[in-house]
N, C-alpha and C positions, 0 to 999 in steps of 0.2 A: 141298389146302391149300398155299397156297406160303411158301416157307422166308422163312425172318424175312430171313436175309442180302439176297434176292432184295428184297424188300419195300422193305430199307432201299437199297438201291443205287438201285431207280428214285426214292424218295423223293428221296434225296440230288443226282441227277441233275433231275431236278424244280423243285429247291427254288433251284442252282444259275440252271437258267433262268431262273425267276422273278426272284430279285436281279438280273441283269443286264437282263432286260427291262424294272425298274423304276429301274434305273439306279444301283443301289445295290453298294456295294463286297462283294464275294465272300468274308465272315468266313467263318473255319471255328466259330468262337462262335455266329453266326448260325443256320449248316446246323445243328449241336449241340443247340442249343435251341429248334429246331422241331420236329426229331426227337422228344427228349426231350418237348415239349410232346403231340405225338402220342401216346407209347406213355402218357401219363397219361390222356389224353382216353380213349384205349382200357381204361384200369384203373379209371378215375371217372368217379363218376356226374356231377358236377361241377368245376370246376379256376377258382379264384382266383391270376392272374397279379399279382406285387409284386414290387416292385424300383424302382431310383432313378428318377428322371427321365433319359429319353435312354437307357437299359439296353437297348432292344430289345424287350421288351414288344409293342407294338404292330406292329413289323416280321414279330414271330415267331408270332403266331396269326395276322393278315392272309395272311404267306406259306405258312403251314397250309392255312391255307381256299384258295387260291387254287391251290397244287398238289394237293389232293384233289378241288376241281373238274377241274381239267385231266387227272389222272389218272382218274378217274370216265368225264370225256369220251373218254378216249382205250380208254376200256372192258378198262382194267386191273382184275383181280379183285382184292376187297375194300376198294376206296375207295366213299365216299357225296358226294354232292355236300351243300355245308354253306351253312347260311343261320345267317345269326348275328343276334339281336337284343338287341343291349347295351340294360343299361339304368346309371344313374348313381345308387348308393343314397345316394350324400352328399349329391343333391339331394331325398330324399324325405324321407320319417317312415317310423318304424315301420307305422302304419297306412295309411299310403298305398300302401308294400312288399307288404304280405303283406293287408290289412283291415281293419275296425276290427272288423267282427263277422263273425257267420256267415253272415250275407243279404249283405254287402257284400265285394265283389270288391276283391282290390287288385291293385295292377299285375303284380306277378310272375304272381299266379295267374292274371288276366286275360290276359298274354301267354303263358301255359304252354297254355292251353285254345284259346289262336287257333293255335299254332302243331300244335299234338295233330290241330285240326282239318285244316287245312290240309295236313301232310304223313303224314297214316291215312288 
């Protein structure tokens, strides 16, 4: 098992990379809250990201996914490479979400079972 510290340093060094090769300024709020987004990803089943508009949100799970690819690649132990399939529930209904019945698929569940397949 490697030690947490270790973990978080290539993370930290990682995530660094990334901002600069997307040409984004070097927050230490940024590294913080990807970190932070990580060790939750690791404690939940699932994680709803909220916060203002412009907060970083989107800078801070994109740079997640993209240094545990690269970590993954670089055949550092205990990263997964990650595929992400957003979906927008403020554009559905309830039953489009989740079904309307028990014969009928809804999106979430319909994309829970492609991706089950896909990466088992």
């Amino acid at each position: 098992m490697i030690p947490d510290v270790i973990i978080k340093t290539r993370m930290k060094e990682a995530i660094e990379l990334e901002l600069k090769e997307l040409g984004l300024q070097l927050e230490s709020h940024t590294v913080t809250k990807t970190i932070q987004l990580y060790e939750t990803k690791n404690s939940c089943d699932s994680t709803m990201i909220v916060g203002p508009t412009l907060s970083g949100k989107t800078v801070a799970w994109r740079t997640l996914q993209a240094i545990l690819d690269r970590l993954q690649k670089d055949d550092v132990p205990g990263f997964q490479q990650v595929r992400d399939l957003p979906m927008n529930p403020k554009a559905l209904s309830l039953g489009e979400i989740y079904g309307e019945f028990y014969w009928n698929d809804g999106v979430l569940s319909s994309i829970m079972r492609q991706a089950c397949a896909v990466w088992h």
